[in-house]
N, CA, C and O atoms as a Tinker XYZ file with bonds, in Angstrom:
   516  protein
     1  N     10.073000 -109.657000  106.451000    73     2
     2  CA    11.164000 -110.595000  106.326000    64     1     3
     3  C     11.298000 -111.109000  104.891000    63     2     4     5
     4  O     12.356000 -111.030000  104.267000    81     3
     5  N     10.424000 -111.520000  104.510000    73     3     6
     6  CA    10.315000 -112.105000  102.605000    64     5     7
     7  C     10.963000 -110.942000  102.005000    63     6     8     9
     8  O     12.148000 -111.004000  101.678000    81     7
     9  N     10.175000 -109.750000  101.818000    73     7    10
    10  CA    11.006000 -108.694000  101.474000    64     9    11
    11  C     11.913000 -107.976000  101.348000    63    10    12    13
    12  O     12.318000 -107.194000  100.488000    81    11
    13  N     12.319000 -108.432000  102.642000    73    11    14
    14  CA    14.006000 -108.093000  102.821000    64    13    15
    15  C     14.937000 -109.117000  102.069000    63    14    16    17
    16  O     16.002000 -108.838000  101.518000    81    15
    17  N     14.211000 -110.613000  102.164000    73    15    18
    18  CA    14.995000 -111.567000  101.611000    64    17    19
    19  C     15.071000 -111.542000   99.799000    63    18    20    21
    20  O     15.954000 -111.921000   99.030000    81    19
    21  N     14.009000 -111.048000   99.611000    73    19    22
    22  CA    13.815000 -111.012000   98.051000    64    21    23
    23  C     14.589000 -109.680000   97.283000    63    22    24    25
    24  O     15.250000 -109.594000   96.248000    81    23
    25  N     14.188000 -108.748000   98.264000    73    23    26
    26  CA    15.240000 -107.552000   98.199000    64    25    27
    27  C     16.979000 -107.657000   97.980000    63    26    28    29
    28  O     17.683000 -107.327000   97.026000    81    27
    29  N     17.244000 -108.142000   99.040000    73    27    30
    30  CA    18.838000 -108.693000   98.829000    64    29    31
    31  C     19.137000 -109.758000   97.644000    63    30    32    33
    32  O     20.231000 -109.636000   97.093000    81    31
    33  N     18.229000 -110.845000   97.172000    73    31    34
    34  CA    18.431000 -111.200000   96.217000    64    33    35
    35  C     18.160000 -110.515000   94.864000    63    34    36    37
    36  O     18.929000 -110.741000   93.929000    81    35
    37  N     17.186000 -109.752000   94.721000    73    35    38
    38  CA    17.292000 -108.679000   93.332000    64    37    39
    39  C     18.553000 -108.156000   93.682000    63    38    40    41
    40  O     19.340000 -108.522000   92.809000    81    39
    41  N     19.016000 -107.611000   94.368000    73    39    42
    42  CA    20.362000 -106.733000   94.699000    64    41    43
    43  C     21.658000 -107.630000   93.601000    63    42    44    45
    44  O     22.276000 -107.289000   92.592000    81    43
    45  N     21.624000 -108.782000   94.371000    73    43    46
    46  CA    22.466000 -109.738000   94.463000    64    45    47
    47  C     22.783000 -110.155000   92.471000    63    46    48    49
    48  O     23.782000 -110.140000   91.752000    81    47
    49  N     21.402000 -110.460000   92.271000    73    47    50
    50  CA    20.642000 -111.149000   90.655000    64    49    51
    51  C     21.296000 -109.615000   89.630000    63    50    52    53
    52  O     21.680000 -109.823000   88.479000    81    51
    53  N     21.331000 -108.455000   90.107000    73    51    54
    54  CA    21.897000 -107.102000   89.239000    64    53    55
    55  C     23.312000 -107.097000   89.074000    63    54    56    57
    56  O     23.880000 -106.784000   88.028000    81    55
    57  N     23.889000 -107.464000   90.173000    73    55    58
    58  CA    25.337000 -107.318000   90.201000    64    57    59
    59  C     25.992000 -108.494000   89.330000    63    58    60    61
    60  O     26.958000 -108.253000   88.606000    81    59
    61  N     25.282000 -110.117000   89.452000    73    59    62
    62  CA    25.209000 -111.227000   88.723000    64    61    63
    63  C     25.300000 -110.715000   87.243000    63    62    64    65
    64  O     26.226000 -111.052000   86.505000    81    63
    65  N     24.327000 -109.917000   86.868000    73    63    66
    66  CA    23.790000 -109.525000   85.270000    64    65    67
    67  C     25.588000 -108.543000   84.792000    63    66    68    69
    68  O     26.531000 -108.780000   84.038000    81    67
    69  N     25.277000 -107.620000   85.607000    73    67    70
    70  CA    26.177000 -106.664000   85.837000    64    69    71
    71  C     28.153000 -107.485000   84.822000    63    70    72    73
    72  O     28.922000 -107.341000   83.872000    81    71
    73  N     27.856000 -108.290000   86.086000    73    71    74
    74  CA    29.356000 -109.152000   85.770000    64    73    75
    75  C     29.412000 -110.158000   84.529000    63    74    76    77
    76  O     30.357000 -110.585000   83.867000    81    75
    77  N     27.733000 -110.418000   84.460000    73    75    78
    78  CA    27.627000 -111.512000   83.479000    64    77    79
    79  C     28.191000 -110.417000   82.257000    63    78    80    81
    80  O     29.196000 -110.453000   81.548000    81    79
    81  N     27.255000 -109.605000   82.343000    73    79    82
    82  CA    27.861000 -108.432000   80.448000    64    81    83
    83  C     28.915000 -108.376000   80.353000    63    82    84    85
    84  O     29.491000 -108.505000   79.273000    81    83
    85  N     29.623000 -108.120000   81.702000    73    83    86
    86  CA    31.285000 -107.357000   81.361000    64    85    87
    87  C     31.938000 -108.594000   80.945000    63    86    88    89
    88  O     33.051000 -108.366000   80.471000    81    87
    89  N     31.572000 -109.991000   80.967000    73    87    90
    90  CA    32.610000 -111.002000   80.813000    64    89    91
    91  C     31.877000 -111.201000   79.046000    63    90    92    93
    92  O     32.370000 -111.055000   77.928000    81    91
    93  N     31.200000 -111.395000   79.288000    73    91    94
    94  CA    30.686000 -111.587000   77.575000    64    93    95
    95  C     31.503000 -110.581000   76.997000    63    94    96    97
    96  O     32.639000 -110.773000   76.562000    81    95
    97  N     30.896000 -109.511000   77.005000    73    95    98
    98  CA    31.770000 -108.069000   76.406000    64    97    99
    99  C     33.475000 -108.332000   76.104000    63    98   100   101
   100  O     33.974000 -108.246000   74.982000    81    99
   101  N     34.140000 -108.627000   77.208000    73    99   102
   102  CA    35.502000 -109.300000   77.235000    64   101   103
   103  C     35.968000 -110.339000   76.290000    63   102   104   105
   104  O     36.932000 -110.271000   75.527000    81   103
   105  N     35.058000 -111.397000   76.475000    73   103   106
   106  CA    35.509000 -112.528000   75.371000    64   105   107
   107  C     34.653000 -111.907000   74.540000    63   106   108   109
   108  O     34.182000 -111.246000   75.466000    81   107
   109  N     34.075000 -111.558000   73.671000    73   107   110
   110  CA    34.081000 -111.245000   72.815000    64   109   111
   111  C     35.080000 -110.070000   72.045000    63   110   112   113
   112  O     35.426000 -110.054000   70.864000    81   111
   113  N     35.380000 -109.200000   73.022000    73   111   114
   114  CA    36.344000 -107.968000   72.357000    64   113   115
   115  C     37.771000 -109.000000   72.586000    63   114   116   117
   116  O     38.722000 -108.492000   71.992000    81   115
   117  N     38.066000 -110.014000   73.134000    73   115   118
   118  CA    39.575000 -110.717000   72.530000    64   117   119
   119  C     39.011000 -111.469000   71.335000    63   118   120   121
   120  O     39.725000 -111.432000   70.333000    81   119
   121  N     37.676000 -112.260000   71.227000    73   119   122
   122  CA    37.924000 -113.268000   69.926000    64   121   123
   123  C     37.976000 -111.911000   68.448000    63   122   124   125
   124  O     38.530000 -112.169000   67.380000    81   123
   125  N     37.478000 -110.929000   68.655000    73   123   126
   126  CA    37.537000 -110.073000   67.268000    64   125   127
   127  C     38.907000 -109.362000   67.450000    63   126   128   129
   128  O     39.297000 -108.962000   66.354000    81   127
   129  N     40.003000 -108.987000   68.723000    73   127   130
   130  CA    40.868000 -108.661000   68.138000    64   129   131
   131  C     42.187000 -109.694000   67.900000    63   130   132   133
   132  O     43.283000 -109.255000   67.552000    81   131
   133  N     41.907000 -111.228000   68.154000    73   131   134
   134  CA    42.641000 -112.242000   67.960000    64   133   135
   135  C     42.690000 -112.685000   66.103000    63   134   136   137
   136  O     43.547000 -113.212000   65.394000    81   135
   137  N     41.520000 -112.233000   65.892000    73   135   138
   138  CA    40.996000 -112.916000   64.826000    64   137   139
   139  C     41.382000 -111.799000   63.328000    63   138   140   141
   140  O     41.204000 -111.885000   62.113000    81   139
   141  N     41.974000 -110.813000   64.250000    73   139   142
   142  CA    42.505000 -109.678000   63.186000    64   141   143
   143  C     43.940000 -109.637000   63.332000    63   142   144   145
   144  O     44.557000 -109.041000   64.215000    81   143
   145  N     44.626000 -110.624000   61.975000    73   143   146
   146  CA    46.220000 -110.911000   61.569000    64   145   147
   147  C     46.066000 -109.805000   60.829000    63   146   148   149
   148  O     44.986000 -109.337000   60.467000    81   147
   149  N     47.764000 -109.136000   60.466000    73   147   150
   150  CA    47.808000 -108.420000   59.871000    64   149   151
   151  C     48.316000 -109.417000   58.186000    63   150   152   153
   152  O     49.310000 -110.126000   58.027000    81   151
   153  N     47.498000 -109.180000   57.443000    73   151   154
   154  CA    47.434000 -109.497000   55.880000    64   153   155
   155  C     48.723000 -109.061000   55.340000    63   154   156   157
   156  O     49.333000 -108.217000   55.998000    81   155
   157  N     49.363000 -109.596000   53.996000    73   155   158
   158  CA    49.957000 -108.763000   53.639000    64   157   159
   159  C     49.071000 -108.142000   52.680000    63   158   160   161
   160  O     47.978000 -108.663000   52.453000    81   159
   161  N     49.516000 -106.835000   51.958000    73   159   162
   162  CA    48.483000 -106.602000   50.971000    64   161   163
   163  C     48.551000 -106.869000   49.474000    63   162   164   165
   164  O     47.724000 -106.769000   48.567000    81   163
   165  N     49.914000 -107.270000   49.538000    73   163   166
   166  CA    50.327000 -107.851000   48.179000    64   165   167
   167  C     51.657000 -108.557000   48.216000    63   166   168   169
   168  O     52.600000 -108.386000   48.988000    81   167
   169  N     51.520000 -109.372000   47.226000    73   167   170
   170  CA    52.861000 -110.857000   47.103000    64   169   171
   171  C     54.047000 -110.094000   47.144000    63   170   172   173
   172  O     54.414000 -109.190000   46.393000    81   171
   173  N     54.801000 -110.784000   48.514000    73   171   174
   174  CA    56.297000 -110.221000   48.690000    64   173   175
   175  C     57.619000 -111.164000   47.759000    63   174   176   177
   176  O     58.833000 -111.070000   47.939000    81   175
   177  N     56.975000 -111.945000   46.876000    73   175   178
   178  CA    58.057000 -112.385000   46.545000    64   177   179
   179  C     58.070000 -112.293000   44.525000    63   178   180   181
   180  O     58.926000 -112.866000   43.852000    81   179
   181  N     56.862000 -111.405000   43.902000    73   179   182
   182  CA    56.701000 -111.310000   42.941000    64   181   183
   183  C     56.326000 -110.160000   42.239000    63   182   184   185
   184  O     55.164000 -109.786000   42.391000    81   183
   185  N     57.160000 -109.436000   41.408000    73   183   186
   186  CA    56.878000 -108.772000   40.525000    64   185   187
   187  C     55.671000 -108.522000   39.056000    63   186   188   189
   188  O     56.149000 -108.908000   37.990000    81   187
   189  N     54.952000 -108.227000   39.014000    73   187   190
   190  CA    53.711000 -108.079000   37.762000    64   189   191
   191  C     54.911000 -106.758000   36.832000    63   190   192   193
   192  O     55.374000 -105.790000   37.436000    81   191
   193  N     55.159000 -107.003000   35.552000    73   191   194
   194  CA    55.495000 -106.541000   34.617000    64   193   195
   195  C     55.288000 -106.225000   32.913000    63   194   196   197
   196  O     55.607000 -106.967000   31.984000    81   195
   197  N     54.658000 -104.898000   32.852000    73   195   198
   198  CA    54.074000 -105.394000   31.671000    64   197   199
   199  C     55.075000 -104.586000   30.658000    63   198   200   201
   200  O     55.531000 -103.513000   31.055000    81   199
   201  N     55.462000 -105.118000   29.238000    73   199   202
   202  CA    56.835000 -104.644000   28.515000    64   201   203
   203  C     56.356000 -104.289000   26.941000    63   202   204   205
   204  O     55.726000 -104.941000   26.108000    81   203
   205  N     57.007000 -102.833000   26.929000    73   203   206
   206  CA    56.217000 -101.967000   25.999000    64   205   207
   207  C     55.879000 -102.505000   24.473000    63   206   208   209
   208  O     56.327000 -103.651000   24.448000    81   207
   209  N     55.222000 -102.159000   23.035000    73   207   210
   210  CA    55.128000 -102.406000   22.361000    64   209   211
   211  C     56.371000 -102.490000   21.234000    63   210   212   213
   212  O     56.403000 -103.142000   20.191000    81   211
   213  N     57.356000 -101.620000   21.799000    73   211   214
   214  CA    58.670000 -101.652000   20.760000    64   213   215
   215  C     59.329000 -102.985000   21.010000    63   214   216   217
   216  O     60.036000 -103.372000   20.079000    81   215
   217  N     59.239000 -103.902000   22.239000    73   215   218
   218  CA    60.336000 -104.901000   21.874000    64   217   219
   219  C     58.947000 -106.327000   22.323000    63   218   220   221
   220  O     58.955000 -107.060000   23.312000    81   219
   221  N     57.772000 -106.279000   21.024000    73   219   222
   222  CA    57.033000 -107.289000   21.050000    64   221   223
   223  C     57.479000 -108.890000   20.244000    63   222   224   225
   224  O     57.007000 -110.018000   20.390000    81   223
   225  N     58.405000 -108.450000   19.512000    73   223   226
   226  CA    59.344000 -109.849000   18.773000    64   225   227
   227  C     59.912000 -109.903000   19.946000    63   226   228   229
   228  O     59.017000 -110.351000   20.663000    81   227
   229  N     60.707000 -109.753000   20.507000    73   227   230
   230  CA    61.717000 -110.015000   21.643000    64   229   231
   231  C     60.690000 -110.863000   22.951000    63   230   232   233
   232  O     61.030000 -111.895000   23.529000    81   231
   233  N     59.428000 -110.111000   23.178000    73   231   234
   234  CA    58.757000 -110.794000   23.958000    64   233   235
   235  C     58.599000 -112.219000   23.638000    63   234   236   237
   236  O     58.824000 -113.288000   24.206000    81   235
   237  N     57.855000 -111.600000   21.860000    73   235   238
   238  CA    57.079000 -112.999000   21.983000    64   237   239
   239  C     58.134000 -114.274000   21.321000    63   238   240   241
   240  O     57.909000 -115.390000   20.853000    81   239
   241  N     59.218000 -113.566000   21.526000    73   239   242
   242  CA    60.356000 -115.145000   20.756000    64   241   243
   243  C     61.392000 -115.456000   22.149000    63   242   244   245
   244  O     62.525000 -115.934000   22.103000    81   243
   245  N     60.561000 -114.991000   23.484000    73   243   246
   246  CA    60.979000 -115.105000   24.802000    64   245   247
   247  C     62.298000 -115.122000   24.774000    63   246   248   249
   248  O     62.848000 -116.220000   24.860000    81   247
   249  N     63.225000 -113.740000   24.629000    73   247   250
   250  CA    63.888000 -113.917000   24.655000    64   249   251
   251  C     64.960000 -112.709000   25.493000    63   250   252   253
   252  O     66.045000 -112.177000   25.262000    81   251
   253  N     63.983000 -112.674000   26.509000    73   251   254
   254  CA    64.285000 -111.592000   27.553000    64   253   255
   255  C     65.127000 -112.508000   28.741000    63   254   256   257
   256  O     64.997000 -113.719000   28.922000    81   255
   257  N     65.894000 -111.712000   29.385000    73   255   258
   258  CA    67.195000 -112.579000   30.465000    64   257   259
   259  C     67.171000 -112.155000   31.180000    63   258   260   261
   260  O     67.006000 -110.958000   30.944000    81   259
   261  N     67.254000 -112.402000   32.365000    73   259   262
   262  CA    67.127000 -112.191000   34.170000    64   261   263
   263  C     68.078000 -110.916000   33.770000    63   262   264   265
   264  O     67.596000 -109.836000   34.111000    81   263
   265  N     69.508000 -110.849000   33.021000    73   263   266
   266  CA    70.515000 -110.058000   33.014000    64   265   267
   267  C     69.633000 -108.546000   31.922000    63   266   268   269
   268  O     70.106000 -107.471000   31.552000    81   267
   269  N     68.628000 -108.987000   31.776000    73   267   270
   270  CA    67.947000 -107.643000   31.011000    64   269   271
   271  C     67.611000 -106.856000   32.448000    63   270   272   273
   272  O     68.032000 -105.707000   32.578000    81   271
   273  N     66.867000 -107.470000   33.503000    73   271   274
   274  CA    66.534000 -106.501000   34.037000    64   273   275
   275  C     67.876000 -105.709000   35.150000    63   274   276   277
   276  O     67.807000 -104.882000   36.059000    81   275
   277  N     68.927000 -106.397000   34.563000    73   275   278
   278  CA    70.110000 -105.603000   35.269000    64   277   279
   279  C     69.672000 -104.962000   37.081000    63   278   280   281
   280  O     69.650000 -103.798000   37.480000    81   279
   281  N     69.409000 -106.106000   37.755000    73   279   282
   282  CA    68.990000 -106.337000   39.155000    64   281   283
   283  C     69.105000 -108.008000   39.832000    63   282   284   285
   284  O     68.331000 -108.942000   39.620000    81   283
   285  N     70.375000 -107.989000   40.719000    73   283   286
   286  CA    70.710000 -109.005000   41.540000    64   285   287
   287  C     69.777000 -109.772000   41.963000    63   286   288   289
   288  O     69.945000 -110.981000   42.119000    81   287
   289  N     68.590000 -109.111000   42.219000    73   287   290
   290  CA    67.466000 -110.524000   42.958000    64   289   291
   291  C     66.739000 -110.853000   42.238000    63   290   292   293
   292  O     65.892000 -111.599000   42.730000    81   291
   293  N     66.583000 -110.566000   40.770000    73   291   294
   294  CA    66.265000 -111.249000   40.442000    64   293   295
   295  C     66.327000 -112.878000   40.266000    63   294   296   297
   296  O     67.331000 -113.349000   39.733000    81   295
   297  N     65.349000 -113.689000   40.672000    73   295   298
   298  CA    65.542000 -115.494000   40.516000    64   297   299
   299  C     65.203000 -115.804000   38.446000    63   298   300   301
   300  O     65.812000 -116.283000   37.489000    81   299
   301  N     64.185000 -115.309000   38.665000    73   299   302
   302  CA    63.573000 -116.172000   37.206000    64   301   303
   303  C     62.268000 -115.176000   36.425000    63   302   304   305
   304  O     61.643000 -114.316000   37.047000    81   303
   305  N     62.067000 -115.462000   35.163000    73   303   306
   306  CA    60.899000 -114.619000   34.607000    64   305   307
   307  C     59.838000 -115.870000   34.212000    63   306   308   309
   308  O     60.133000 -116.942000   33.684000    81   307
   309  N     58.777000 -115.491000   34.549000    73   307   310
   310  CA    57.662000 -116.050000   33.484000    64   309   311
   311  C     56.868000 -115.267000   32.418000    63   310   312   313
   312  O     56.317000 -114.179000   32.583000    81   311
   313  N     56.906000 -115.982000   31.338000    73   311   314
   314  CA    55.836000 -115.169000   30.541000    64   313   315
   315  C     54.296000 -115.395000   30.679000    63   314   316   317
   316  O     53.674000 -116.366000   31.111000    81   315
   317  N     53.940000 -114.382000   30.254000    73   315   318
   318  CA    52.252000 -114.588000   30.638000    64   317   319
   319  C     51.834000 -114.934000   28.749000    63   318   320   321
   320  O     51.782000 -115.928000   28.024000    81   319
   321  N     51.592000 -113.315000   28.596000    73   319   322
   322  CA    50.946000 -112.775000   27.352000    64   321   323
   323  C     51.045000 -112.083000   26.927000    63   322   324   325
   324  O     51.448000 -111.128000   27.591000    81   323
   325  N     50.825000 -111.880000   25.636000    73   323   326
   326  CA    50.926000 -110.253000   24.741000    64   325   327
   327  C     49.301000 -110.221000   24.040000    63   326   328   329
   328  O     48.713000 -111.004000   23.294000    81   327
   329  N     48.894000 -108.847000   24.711000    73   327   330
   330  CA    47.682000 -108.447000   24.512000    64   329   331
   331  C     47.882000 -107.513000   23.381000    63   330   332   333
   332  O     48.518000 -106.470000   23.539000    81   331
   333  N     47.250000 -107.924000   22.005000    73   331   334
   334  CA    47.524000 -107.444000   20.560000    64   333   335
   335  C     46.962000 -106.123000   20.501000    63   334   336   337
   336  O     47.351000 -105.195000   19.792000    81   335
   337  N     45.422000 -106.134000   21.817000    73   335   338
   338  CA    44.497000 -104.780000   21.743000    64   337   339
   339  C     45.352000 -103.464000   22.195000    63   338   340   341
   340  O     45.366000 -102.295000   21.810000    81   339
   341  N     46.179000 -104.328000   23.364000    73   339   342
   342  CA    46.595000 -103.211000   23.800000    64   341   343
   343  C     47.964000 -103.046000   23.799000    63   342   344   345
   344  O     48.419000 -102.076000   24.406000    81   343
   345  N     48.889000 -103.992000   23.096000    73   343   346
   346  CA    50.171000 -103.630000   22.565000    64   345   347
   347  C     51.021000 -103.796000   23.572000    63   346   348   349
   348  O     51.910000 -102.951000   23.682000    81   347
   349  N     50.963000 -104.910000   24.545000    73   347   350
   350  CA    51.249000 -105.021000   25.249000    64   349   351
   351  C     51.467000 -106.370000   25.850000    63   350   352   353
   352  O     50.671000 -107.308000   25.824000    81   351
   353  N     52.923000 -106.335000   26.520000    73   351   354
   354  CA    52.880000 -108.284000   26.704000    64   353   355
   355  C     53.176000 -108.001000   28.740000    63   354   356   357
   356  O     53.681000 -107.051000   29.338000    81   355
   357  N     52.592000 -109.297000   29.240000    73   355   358
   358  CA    53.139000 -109.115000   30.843000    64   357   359
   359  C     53.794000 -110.213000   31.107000    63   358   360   361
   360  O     53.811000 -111.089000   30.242000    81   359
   361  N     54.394000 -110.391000   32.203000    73   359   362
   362  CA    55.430000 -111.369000   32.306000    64   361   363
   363  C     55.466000 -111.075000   34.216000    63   362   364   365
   364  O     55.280000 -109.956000   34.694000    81   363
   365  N     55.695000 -112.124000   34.927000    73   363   366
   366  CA    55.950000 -111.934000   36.131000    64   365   367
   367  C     57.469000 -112.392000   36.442000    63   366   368   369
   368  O     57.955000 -113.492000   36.182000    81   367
   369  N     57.924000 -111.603000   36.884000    73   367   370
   370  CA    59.249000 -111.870000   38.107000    64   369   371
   371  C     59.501000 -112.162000   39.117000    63   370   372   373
   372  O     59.374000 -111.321000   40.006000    81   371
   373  N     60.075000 -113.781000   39.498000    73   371   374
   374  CA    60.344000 -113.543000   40.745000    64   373   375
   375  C     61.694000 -113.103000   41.305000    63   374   376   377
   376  O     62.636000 -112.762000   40.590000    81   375
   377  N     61.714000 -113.133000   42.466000    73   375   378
   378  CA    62.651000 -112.542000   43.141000    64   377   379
   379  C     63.345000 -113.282000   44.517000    63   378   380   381
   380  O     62.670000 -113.778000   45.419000    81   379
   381  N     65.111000 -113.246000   44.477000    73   379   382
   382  CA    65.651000 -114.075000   44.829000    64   381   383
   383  C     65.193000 -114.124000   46.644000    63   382   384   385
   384  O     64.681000 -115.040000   47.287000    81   383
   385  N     65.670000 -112.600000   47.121000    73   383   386
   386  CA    64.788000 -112.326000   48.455000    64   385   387
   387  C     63.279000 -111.766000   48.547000    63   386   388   389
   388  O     62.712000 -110.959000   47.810000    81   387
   389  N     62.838000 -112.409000   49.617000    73   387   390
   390  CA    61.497000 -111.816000   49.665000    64   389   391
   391  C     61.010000 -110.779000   50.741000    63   390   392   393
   392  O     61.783000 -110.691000   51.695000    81   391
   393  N     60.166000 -110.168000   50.783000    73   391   394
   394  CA    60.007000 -108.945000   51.793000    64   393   395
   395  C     59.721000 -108.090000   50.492000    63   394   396   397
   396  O     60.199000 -108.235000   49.367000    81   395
   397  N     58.436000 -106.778000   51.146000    73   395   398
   398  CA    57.636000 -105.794000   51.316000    64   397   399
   399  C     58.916000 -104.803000   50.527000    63   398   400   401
   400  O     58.892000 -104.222000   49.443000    81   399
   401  N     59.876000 -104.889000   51.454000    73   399   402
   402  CA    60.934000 -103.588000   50.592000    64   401   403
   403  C     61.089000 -104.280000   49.326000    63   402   404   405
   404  O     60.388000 -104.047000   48.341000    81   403
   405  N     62.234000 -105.327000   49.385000    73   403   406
   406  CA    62.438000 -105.934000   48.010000    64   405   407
   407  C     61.799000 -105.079000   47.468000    63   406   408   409
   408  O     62.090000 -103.896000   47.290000    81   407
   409  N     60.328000 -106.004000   47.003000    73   407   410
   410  CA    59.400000 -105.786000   46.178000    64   409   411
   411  C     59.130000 -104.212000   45.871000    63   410   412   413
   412  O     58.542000 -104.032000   44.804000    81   411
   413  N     59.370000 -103.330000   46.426000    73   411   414
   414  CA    59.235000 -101.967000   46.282000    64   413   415
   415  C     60.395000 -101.462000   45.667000    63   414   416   417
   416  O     60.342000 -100.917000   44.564000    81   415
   417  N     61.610000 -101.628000   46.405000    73   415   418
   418  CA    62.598000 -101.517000   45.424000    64   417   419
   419  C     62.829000 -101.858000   43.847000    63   418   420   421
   420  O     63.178000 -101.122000   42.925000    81   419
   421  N     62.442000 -103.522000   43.882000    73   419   422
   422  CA    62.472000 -103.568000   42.357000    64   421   423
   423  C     61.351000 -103.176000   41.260000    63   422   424   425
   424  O     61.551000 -103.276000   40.049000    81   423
   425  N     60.122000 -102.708000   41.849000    73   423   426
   426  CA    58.998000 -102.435000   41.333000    64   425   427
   427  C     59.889000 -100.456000   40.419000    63   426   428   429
   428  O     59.836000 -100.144000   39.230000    81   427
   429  N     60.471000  -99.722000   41.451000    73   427   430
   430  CA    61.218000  -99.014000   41.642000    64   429   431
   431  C     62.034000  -98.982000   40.162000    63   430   432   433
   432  O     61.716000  -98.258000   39.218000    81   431
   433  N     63.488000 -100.215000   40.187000    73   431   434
   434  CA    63.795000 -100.135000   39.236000    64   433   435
   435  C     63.169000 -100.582000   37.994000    63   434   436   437
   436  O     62.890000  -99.719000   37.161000    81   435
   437  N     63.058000 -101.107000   37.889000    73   435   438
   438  CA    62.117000 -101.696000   36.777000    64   437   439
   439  C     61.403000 -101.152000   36.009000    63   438   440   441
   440  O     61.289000 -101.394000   34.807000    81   439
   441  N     60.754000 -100.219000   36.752000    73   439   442
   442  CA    59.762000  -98.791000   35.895000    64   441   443
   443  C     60.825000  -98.108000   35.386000    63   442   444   445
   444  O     60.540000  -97.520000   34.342000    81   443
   445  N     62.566000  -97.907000   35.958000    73   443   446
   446  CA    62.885000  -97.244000   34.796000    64   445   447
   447  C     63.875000  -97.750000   33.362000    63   446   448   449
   448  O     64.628000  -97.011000   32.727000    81   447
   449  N     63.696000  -98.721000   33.191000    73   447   450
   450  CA    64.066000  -99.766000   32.253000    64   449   451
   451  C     63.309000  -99.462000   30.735000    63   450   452   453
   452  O     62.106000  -99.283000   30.540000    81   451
   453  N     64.367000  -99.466000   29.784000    73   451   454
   454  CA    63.927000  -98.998000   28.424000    64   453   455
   455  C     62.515000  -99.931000   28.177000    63   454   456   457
   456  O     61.414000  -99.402000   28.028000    81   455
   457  N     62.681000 -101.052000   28.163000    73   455   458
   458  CA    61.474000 -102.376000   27.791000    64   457   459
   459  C     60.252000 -102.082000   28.662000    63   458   460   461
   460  O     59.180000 -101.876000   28.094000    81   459
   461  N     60.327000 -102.045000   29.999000    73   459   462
   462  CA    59.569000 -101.880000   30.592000    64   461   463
   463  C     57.901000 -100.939000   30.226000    63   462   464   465
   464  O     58.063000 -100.315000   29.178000    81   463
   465  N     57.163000 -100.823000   30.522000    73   463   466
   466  CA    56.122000 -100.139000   30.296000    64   465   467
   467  C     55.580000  -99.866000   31.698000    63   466   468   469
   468  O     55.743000  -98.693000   32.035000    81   467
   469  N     55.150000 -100.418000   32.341000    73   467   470
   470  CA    55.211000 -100.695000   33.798000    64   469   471
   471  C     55.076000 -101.577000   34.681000    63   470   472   473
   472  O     54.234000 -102.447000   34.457000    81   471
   473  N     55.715000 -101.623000   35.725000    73   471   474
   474  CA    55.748000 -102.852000   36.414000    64   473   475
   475  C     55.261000 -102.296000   38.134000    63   474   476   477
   476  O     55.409000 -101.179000   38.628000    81   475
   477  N     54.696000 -103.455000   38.704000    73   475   478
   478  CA    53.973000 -102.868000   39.750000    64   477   479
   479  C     53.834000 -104.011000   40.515000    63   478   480   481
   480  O     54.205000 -105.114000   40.112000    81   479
   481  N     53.157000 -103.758000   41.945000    73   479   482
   482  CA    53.069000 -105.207000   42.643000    64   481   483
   483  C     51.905000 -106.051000   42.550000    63   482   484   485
   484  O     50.962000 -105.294000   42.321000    81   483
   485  N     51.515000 -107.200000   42.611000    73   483   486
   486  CA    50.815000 -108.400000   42.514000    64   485   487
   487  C     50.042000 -108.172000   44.259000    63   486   488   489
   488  O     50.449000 -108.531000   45.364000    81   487
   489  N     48.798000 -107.424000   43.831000    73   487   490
   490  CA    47.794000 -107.582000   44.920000    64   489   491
   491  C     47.281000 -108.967000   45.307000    63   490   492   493
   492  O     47.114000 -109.933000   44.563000    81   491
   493  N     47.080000 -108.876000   46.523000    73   491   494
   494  CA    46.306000 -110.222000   47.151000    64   493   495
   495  C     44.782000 -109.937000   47.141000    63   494   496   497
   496  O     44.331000 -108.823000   47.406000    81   495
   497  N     44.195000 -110.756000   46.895000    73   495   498
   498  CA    42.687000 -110.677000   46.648000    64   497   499
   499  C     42.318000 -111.627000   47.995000    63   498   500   501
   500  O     42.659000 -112.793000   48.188000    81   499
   501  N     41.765000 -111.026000   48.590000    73   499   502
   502  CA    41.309000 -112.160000   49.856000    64   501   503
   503  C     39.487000 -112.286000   49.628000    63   502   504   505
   504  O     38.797000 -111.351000   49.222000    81   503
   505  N     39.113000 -113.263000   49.891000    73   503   506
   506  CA    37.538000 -113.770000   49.530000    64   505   507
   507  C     37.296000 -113.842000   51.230000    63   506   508   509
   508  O     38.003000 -113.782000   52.236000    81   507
   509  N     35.810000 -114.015000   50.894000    73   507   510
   510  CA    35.078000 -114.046000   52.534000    64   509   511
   511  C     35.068000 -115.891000   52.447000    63   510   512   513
   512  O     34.700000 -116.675000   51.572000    81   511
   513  N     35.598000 -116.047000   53.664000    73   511   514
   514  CA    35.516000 -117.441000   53.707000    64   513   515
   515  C     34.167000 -118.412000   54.058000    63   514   516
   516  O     34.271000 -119.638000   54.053000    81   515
């Protein structure tokens, strides 16, 4: 009789274990795929531009115009710097709409612009929190 009773409870205590894993297993496989947003991988609303060594007076007497880069969305330019080593000044653009295309599009025109040297997108750097 004990045996039988202890029997049915090991039975009982496996199926317990059994259900206990599969629910752990569960919440855990939603908190890791809750916890995975999709990133963007780089700034949708800004251009990185760096502008060749022939028009370095023009850079550096800032005197480049939204109407240079002959493109509608453009909003505004900032200047950064002109790197003397490497003959080279950068400047960021923003842009009037924002979105992934935009930014590809004007990355697009922009590379083929006399001043230009190249222009490309502004990666996001993400840190471990």
């Amino acid at each position: 009789m004990w045996v039988d009773i202890f029997w049915r409870f090991r039975k009982k205590k496996k199926i317990f274990r059994k259900l206990l894993l599969i629910g752990v297993i569960a919440i855990m496989a939603l908190g890791v795929f809750t916890g995975c947003e999709r990133r963007p991988e780089f700034v949708t609303d800004q251009v990185w531009v760096s502008i060749n060594a022939e028009f370095r007076d023009k850079f550096l007497a800032e005197e480049f115009t939204v109407e240079d880069f002959e493109w509608d969305n453009v909003e505004r330019m900032v200047y950064n710097i002109w790197y003397d080593s490497l003959s080279v000044g950068c400047m960021t653009v923003y842009l009037k709409e924002h979105g992934r295309r935009q930014v590809l599009n004007a990355v697009e025109h922009f590379n083929t612009l006399k001043f230009v040297r190249e222009a490309t997108v502004i990666a996001y750097v993400y840190a471990w929190q």
